[in-house]
VEXVEXTI-500815 format. One line per field, with one value per atom (N, C-alpha, C, O): residue number from 1; residue in one letter; x, y, z. Coordinates in Angstrom, 3 decimals. Example, Ala and Ser with C-alpha at 12.3 -4.5 7.8 and 13.67 -1.06 7.14 Angstrom:
<rs>
num: 1 / 1 / 1 / 1 / 2 / 2 / 2 / 2
residu: a / a / a / a / s / s / s / s
c1: 13.190 / 12.300 / 13.200 / 14.236 / 12.850 / 13.670 / 12.900 / 13.409
c2: -5.690 / -4.500 / -3.300 / -3.319 / -2.250 / -1.060 / 0.030 / 1.138
c3: 7.800 / 7.800 / 7.800 / 8.465 / 7.080 / 7.140 / 7.870 / 8.039
</rs>
This chain:
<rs>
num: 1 / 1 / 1 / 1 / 2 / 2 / 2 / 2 / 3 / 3 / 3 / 3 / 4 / 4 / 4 / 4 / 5 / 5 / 5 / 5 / 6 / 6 / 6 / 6 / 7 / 7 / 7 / 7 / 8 / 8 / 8 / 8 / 9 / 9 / 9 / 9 / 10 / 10 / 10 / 10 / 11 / 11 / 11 / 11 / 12 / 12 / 12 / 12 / 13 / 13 / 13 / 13 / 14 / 14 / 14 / 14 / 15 / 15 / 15 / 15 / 16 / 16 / 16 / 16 / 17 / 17 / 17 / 17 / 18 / 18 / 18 / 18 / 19 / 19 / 19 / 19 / 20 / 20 / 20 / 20 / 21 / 21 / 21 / 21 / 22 / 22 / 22 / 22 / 23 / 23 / 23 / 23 / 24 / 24 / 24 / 24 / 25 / 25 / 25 / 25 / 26 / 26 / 26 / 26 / 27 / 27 / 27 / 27 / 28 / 28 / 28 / 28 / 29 / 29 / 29 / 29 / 30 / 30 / 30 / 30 / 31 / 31 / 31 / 31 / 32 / 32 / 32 / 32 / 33 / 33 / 33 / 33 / 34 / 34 / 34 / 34 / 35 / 35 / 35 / 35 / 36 / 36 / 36 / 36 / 37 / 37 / 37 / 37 / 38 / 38 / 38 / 38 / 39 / 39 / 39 / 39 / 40 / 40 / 40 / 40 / 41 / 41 / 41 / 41 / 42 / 42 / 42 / 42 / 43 / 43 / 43 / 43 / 44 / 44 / 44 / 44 / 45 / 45 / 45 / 45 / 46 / 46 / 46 / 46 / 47 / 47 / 47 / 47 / 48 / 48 / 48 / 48 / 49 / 49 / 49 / 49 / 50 / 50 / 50 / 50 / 51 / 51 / 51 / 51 / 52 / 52 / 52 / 52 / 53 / 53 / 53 / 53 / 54 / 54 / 54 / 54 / 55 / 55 / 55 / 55 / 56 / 56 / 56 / 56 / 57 / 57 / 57 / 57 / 58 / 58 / 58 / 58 / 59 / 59 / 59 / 59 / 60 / 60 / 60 / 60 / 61 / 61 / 61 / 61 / 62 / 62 / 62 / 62 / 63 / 63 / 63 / 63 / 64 / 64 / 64 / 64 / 65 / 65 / 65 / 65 / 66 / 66 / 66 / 66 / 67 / 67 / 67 / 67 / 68 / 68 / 68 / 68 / 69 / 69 / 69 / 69 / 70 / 70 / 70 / 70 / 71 / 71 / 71 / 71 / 72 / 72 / 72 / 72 / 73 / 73 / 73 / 73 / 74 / 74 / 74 / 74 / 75 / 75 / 75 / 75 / 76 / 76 / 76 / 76 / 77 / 77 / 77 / 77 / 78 / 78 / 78 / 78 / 79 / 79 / 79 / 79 / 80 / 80 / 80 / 80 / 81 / 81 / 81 / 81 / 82 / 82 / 82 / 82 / 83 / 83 / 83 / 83 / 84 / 84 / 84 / 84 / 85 / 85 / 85 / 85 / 86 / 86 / 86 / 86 / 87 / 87 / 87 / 87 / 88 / 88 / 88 / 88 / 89 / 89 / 89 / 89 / 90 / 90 / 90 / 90 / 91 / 91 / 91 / 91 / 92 / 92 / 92 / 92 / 93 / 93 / 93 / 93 / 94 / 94 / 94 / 94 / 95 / 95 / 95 / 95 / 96 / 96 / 96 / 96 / 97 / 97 / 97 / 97 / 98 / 98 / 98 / 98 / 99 / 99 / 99 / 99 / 100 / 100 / 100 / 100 / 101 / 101 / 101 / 101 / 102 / 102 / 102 / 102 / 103 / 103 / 103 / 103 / 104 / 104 / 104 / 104 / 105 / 105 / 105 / 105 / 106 / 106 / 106 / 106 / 107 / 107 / 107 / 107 / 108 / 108 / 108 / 108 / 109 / 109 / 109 / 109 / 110 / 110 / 110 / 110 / 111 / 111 / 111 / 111 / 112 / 112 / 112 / 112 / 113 / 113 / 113 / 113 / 114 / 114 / 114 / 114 / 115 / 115 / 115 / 115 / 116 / 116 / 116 / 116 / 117 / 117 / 117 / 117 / 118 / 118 / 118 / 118 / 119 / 119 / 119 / 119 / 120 / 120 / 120 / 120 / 121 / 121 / 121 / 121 / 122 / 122 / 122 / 122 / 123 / 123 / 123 / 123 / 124 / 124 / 124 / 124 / 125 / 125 / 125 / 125 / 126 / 126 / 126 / 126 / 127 / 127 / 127 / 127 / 128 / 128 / 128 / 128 / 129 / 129 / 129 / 129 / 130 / 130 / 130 / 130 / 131 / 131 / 131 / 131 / 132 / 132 / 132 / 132 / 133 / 133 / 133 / 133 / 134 / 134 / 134 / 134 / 135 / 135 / 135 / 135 / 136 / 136 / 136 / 136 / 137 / 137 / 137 / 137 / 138 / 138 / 138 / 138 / 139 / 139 / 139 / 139 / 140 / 140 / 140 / 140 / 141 / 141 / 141 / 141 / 142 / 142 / 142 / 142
residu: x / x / x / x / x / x / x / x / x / x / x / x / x / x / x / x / x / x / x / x / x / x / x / x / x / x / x / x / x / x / x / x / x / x / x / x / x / x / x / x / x / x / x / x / x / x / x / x / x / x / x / x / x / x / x / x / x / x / x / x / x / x / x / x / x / x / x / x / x / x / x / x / x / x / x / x / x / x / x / x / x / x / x / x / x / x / x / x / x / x / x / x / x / x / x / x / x / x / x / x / x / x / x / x / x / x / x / x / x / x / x / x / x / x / x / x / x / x / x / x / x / x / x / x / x / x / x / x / x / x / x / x / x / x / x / x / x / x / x / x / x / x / x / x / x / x / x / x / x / x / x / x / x / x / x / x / x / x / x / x / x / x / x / x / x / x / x / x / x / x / x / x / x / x / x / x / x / x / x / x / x / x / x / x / x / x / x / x / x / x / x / x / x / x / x / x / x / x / x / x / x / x / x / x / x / x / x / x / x / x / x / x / x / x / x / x / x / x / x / x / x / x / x / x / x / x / x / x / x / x / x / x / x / x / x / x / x / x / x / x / x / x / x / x / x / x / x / x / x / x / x / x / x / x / x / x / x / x / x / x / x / x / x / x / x / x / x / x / x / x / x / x / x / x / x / x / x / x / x / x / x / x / x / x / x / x / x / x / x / x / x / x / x / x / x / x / x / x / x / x / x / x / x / x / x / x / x / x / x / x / x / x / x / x / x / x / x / x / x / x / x / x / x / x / x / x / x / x / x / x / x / x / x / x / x / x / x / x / x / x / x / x / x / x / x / x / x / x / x / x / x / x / x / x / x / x / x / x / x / x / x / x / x / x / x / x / x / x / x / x / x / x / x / x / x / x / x / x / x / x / x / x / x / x / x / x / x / x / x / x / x / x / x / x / x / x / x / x / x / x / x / x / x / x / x / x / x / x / x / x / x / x / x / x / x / x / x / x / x / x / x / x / x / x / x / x / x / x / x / x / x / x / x / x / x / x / x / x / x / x / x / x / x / x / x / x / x / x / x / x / x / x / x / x / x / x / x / x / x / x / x / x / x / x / x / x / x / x / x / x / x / x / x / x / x / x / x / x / x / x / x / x / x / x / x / x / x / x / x / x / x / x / x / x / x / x / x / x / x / x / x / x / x / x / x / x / x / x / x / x / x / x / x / x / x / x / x / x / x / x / x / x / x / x / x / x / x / x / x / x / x / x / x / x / x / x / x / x / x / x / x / x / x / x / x / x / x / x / x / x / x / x / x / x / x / x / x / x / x / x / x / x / x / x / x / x / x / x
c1: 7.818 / 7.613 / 7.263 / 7.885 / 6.228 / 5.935 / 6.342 / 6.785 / 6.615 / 6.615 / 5.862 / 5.208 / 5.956 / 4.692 / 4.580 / 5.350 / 3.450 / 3.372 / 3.528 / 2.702 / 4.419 / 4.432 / 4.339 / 4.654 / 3.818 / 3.577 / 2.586 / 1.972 / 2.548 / 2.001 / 0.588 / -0.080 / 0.091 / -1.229 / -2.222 / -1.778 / -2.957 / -4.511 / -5.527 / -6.358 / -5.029 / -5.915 / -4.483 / -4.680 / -3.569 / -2.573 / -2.332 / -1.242 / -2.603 / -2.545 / -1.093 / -0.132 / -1.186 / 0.370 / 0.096 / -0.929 / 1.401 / 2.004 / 2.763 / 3.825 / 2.250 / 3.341 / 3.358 / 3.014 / 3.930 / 4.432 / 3.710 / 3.510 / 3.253 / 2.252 / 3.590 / 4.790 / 3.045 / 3.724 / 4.430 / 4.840 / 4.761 / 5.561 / 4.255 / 3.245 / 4.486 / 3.147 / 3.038 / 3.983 / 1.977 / 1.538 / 0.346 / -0.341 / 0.075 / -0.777 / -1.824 / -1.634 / -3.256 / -4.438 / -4.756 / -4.103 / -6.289 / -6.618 / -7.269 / -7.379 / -7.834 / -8.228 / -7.352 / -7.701 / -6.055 / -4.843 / -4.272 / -3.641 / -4.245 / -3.661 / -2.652 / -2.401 / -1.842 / -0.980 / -1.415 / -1.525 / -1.502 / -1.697 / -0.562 / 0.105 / -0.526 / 0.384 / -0.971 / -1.912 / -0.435 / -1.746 / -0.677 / 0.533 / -1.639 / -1.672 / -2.285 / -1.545 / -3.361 / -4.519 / -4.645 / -4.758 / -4.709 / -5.723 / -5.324 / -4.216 / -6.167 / -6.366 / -5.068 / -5.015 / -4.209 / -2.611 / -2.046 / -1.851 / -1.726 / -1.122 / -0.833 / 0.224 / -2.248 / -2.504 / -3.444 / -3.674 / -4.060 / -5.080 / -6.438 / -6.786 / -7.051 / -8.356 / -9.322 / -8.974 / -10.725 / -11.336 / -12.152 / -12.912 / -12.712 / -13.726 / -13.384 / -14.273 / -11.702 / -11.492 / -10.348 / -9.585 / -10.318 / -8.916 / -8.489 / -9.449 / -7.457 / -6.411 / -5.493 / -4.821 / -5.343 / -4.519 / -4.162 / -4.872 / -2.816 / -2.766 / -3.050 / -2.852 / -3.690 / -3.551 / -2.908 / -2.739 / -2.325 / -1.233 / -2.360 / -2.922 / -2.562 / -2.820 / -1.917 / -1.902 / -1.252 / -0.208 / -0.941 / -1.753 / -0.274 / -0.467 / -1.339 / -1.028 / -2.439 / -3.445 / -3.794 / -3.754 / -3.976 / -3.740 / -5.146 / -5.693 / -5.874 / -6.856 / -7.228 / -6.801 / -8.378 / -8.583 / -9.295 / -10.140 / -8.977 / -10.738 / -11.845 / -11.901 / -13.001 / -14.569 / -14.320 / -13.451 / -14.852 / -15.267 / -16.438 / -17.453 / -16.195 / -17.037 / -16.357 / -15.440 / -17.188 / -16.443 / -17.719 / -18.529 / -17.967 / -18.791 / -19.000 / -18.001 / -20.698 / -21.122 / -19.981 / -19.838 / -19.208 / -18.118 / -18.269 / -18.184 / -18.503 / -18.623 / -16.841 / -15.942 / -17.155 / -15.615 / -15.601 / -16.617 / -14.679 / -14.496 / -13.414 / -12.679 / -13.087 / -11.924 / -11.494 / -12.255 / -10.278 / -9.421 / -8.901 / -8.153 / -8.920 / -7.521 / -7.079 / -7.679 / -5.217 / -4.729 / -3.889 / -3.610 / -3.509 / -2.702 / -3.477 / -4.021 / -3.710 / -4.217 / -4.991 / -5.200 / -6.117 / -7.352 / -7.729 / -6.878 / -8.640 / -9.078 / -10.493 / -10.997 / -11.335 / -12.091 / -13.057 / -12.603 / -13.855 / -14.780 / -16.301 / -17.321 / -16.097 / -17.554 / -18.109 / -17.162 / -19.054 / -20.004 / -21.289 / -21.856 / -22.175 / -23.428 / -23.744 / -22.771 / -24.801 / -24.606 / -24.439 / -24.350 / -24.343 / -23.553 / -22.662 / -22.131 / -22.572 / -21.089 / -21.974 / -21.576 / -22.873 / -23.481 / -23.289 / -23.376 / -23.025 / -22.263 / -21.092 / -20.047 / -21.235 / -19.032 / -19.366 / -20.245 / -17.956 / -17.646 / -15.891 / -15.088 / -15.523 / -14.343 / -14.012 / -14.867 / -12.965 / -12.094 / -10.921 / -10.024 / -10.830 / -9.932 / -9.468 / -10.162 / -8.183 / -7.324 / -8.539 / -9.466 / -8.308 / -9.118 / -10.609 / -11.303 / -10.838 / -12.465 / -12.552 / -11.705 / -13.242 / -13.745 / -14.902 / -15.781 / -14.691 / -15.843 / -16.127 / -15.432 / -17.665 / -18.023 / -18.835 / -19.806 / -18.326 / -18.869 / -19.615 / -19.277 / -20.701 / -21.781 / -21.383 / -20.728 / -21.514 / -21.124 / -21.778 / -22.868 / -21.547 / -21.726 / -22.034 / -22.885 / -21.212 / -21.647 / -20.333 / -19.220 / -20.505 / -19.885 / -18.767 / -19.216 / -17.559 / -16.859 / -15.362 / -14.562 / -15.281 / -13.918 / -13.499 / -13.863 / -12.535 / -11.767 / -10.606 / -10.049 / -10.312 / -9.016 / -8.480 / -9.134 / -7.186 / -6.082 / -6.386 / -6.059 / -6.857 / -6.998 / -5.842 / -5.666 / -4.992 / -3.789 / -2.622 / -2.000 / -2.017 / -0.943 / 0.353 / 1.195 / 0.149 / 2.011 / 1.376 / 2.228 / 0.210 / -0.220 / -0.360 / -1.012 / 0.104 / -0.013 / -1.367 / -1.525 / -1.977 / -3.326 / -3.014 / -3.133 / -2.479 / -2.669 / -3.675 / -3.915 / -4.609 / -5.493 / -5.910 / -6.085 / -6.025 / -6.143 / -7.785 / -8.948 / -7.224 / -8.636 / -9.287 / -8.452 / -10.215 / -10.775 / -11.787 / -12.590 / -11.716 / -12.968 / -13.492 / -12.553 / -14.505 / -15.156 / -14.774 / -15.340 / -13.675 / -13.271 / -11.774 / -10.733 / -11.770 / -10.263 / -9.230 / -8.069 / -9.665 / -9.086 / -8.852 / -9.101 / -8.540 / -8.542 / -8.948 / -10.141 / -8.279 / -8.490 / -9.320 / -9.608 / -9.860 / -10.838 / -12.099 / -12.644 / -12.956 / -14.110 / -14.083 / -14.844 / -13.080 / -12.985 / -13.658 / -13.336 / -14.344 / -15.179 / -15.027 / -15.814 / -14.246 / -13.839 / -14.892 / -15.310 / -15.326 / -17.183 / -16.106 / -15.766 / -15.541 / -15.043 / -16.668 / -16.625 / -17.467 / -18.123 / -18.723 / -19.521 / -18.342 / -18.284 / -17.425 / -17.523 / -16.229 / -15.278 / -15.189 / -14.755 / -15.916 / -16.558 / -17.200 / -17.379 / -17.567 / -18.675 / -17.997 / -18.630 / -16.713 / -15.652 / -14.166 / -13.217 / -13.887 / -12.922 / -11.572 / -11.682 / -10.548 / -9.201 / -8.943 / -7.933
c2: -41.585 / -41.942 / -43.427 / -44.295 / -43.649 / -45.241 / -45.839 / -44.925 / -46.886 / -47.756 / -48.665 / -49.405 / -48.611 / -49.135 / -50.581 / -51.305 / -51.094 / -52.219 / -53.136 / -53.002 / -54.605 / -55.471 / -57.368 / -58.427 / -56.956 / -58.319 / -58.751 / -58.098 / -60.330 / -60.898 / -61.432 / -61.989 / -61.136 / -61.754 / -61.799 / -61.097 / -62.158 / -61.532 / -60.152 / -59.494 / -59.978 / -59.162 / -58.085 / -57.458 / -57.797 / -56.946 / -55.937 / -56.131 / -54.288 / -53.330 / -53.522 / -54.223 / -53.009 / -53.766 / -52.621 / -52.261 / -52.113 / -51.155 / -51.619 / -52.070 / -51.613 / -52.230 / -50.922 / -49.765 / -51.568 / -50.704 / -51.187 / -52.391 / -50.786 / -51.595 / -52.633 / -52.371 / -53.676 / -54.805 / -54.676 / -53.539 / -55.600 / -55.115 / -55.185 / -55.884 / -54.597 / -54.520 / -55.605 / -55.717 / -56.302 / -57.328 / -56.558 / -55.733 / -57.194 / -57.042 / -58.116 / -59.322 / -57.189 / -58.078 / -58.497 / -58.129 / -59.643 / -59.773 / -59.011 / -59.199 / -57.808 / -56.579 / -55.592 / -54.612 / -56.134 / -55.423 / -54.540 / -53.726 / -54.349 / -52.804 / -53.083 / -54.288 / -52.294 / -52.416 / -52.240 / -51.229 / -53.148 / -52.768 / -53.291 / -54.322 / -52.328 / -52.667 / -52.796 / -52.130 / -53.919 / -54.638 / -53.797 / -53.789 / -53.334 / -52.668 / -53.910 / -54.752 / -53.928 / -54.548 / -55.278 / -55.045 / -56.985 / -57.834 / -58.623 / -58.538 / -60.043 / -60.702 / -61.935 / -62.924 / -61.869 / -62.436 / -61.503 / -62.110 / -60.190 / -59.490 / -59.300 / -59.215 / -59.264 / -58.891 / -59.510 / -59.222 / -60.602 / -61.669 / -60.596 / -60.487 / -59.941 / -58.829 / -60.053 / -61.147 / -59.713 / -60.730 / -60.012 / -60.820 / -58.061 / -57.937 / -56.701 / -55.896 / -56.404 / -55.373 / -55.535 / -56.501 / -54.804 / -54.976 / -53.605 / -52.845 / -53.031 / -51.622 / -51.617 / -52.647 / -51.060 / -50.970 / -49.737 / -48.764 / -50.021 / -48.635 / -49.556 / -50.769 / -48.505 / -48.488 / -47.870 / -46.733 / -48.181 / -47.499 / -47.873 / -48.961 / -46.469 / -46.784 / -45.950 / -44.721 / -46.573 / -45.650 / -45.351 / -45.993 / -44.062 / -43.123 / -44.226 / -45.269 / -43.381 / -44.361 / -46.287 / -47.292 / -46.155 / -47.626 / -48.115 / -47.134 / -48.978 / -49.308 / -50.627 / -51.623 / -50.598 / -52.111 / -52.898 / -52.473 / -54.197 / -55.228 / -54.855 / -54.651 / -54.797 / -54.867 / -55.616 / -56.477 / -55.523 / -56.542 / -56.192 / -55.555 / -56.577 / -56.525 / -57.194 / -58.001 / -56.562 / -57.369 / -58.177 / -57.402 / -59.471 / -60.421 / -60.021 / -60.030 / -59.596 / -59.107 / -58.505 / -58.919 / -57.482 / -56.566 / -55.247 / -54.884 / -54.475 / -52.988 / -52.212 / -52.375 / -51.336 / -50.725 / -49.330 / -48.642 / -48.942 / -47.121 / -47.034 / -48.016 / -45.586 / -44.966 / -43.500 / -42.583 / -43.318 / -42.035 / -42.025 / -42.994 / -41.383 / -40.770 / -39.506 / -38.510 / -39.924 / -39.325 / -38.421 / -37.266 / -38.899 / -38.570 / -38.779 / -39.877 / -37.676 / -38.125 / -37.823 / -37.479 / -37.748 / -37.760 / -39.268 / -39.972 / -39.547 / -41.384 / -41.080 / -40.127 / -42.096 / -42.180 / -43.440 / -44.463 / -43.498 / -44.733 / -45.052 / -44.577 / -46.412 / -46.312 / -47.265 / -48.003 / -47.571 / -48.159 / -48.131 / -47.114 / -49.712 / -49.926 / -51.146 / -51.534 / -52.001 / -53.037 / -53.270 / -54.481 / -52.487 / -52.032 / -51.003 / -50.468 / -50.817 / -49.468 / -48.357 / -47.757 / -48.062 / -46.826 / -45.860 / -44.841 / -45.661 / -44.199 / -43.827 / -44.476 / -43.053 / -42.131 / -41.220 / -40.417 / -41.862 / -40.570 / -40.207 / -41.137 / -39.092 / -38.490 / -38.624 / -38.361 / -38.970 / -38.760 / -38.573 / -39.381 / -37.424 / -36.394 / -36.448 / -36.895 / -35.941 / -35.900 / -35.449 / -34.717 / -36.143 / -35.819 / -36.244 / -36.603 / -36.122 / -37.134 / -38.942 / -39.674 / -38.900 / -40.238 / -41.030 / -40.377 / -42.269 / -43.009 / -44.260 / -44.977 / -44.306 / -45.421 / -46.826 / -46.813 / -47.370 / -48.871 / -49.728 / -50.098 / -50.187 / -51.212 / -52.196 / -52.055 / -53.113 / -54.683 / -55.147 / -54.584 / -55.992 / -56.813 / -55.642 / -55.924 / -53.860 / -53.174 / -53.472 / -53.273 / -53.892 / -53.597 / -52.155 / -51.009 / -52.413 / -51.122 / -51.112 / -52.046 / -50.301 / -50.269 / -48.975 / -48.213 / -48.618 / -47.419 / -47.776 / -48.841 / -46.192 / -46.296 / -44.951 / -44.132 / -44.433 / -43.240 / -42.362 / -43.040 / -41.220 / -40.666 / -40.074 / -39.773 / -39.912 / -38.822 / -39.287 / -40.026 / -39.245 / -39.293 / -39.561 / -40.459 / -38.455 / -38.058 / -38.593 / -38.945 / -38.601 / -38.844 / -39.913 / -40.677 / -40.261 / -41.060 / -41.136 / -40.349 / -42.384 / -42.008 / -43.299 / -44.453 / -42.846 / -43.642 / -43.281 / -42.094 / -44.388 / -43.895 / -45.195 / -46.313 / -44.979 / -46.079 / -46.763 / -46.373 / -47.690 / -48.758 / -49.134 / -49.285 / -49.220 / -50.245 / -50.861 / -50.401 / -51.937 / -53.155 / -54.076 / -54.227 / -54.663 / -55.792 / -56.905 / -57.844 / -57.008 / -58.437 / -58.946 / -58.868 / -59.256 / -59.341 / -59.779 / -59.680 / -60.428 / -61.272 / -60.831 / -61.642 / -59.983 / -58.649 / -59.843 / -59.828 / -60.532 / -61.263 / -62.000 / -62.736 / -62.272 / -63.613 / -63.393 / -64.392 / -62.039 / -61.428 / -60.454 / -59.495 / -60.866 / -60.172 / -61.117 / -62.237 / -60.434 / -61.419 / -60.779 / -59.935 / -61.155 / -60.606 / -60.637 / -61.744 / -59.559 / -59.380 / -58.963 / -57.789 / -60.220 / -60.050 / -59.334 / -58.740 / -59.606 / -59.678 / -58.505 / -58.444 / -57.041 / -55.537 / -55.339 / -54.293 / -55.996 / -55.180 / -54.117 / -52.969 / -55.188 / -53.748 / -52.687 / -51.924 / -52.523 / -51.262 / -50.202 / -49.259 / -50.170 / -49.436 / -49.552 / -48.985 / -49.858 / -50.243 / -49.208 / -47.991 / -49.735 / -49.067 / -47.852 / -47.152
c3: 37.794 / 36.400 / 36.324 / 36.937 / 35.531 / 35.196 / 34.388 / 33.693 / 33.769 / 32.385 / 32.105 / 32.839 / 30.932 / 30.591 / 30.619 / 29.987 / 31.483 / 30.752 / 30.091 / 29.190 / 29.829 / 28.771 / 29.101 / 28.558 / 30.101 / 30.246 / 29.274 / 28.429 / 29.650 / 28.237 / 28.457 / 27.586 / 30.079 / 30.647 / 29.450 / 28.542 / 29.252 / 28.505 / 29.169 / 28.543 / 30.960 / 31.659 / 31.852 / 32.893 / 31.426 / 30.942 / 30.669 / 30.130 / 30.569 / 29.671 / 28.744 / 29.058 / 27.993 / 26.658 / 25.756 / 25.175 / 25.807 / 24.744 / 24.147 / 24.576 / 22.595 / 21.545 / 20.537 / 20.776 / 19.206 / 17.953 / 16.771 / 16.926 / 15.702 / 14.737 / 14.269 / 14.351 / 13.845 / 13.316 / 12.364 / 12.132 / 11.621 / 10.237 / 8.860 / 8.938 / 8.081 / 7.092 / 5.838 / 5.058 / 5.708 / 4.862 / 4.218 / 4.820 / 1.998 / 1.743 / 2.316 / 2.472 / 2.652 / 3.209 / 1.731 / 0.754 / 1.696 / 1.078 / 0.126 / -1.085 / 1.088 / -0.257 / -1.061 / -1.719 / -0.823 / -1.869 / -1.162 / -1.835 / 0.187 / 0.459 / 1.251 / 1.273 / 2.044 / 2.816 / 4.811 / 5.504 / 5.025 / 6.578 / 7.716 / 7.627 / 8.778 / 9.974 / 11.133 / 11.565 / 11.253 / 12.534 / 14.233 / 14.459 / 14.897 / 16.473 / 17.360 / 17.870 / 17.457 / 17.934 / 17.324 / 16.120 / 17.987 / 17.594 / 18.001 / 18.530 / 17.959 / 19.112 / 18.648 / 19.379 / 17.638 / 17.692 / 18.775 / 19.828 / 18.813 / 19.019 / 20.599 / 21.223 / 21.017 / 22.240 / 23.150 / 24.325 / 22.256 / 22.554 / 22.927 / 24.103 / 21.993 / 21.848 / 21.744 / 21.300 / 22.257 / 21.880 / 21.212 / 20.677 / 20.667 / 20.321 / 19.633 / 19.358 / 19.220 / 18.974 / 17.689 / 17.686 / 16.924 / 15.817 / 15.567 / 15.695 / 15.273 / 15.309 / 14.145 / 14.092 / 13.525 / 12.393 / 11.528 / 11.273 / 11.113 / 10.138 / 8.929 / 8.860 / 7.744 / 6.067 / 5.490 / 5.931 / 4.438 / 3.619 / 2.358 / 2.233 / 1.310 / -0.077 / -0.813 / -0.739 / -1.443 / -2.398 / -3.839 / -4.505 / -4.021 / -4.989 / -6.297 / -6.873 / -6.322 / -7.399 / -7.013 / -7.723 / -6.199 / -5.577 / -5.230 / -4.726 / -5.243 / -4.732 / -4.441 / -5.026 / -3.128 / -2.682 / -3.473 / -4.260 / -3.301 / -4.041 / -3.199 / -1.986 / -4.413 / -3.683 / -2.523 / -2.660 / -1.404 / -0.379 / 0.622 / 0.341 / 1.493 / 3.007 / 3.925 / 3.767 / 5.526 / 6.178 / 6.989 / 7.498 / 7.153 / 7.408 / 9.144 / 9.863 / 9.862 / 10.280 / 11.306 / 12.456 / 10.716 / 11.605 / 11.217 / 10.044 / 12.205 / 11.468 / 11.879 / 12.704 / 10.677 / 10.590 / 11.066 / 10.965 / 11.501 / 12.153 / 11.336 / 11.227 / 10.480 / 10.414 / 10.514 / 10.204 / 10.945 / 10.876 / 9.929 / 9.793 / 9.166 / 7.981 / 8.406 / 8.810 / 8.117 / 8.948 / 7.874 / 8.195 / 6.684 / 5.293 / 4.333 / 4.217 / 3.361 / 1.739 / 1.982 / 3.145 / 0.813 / 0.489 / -0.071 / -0.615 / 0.058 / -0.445 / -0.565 / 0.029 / -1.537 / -2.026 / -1.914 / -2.425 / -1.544 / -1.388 / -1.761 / -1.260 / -3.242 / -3.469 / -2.370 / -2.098 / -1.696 / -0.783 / -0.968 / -1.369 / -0.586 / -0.817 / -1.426 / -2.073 / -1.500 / -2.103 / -3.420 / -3.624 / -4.599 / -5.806 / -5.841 / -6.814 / -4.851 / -4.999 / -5.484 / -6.483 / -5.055 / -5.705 / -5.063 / -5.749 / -3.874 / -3.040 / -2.943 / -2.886 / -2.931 / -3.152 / -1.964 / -1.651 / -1.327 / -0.254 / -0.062 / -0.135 / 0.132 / 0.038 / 1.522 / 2.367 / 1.803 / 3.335 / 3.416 / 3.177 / 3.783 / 4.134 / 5.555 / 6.468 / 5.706 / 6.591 / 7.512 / 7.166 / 8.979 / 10.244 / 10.290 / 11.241 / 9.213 / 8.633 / 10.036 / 10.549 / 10.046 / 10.723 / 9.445 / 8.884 / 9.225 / 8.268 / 9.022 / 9.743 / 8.535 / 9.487 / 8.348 / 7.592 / 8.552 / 7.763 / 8.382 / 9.506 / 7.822 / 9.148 / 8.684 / 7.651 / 9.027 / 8.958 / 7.793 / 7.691 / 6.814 / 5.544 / 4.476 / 3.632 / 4.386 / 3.358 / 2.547 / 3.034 / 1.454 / 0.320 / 0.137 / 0.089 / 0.068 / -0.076 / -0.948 / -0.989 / -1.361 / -2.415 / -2.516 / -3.412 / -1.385 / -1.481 / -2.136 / -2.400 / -2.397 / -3.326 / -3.345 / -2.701 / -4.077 / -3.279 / -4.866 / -5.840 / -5.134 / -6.147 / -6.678 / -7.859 / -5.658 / -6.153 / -6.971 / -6.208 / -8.088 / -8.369 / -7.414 / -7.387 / -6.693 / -5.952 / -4.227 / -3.411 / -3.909 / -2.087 / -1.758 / -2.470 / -0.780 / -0.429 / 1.320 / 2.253 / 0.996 / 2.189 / 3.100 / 2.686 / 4.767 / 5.979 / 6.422 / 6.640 / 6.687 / 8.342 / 9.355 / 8.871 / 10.556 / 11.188 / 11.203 / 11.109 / 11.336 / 10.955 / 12.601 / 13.493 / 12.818 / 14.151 / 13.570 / 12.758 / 14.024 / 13.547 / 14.762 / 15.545 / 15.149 / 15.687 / 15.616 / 16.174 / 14.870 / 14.445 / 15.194 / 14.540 / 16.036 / 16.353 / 15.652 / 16.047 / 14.280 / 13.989 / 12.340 / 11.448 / 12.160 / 10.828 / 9.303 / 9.000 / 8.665 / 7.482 / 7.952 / 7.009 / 8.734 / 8.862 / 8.424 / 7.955 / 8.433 / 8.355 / 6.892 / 6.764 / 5.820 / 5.002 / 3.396 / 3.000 / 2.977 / 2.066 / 0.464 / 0.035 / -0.082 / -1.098 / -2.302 / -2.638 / -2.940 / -3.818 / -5.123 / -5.272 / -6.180 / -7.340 / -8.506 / -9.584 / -7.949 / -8.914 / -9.182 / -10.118 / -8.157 / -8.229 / -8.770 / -9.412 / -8.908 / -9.612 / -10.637 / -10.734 / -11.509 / -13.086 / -12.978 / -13.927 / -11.992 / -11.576 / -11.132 / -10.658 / -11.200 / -10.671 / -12.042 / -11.500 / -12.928 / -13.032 / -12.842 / -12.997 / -12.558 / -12.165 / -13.259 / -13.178
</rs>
C-alpha cells in the first residue's frame, strides 16, 4: 500500500482537500483545490462552486483564460456572449466550456437546489483573471 504524497517540492505530486470557501469577486462561493497558492500550479486552477438556491454571479469574464466545467448538483443557468445573448442550461454530469474574454453570468434557478460543480481554468491564480462587466448587469436583472 502507498501514501500519498505531501511534500511541499513544486516537482511533487500533492494530495490535498479543497480549502475553506470565500466569496470570489463574482459573488459566489468557491473552495480552491488547485492553484498555484496551493500547490504552486503554474498553468492550471481547480475548484468547487457553490450557488445557493436563487443565487447568482456578477457579469464578468475571465481575461485571456478559458474555463472547463462539471456540474455535479443542481441545475444552473448561464447567459454568455458579448451581451449575454445566449442561455445554456447545465445539468448534473453536463461539462461547459468558456473561451477566454466571453462574457458570462450564471446563476441557480431553483428555489430549494442547491448547484456545485467543479471549475478548471488556465489561470493559476483564480481572482486575478476575473474582470468584473457591471455594465451587463441590466440585461439580466435578478
Amino acid at each position: 500500500m502507498t501514501t500519498p504524497t505531501t511534500q511541499s517540492s513544486p516537482a511533487a505530486c500533492r494530495l490535498l482537500q479543497a480549502g475553506e470557501a470565500f466569496t470570489g469577486k463574482q459573488g459566489l462561493q468557491y473552495a480552491v483545490g488547485i492553484s498555484a497558492e496551493s500547490v504552486g500550479a503554474q498553468g492550471i486552477h481547480m475548484q468547487l462552486v457553490t450557488i445557493p438556491p436563487g443565487g447568482r454571479a456578477r457579469a464578468h469574464k475571465h481575461a485571456t483564460h478559458e474555463t472547463a466545467i462539471y456540474a455535479l448538483t443542481g441545475e444552473s443557468g448561464v447567459w454568455h456572449g458579448e451581451r449575454l445573448e445566449h442561455h445554456t442550461i447545465v445539468r448534473p454530469g453536463d461539462f461547459f466550456y468558456i473561451p477566454a474574454d466571453v462574457p458570462h453570468l450564471p446563476y441557480n434557478p431553483s428555489a430549494t437546489e442547491t448547484v456545485v460543480a467543479v471549475i478548471a481554468r488556465t489561470d493559476p491564480n483564480e481572482q486575478e483573471s476575473v474582470v468584473l462587466l457591471p455594465e451587463l448587469e441590466s440585461i439580466h436583472p435578478e
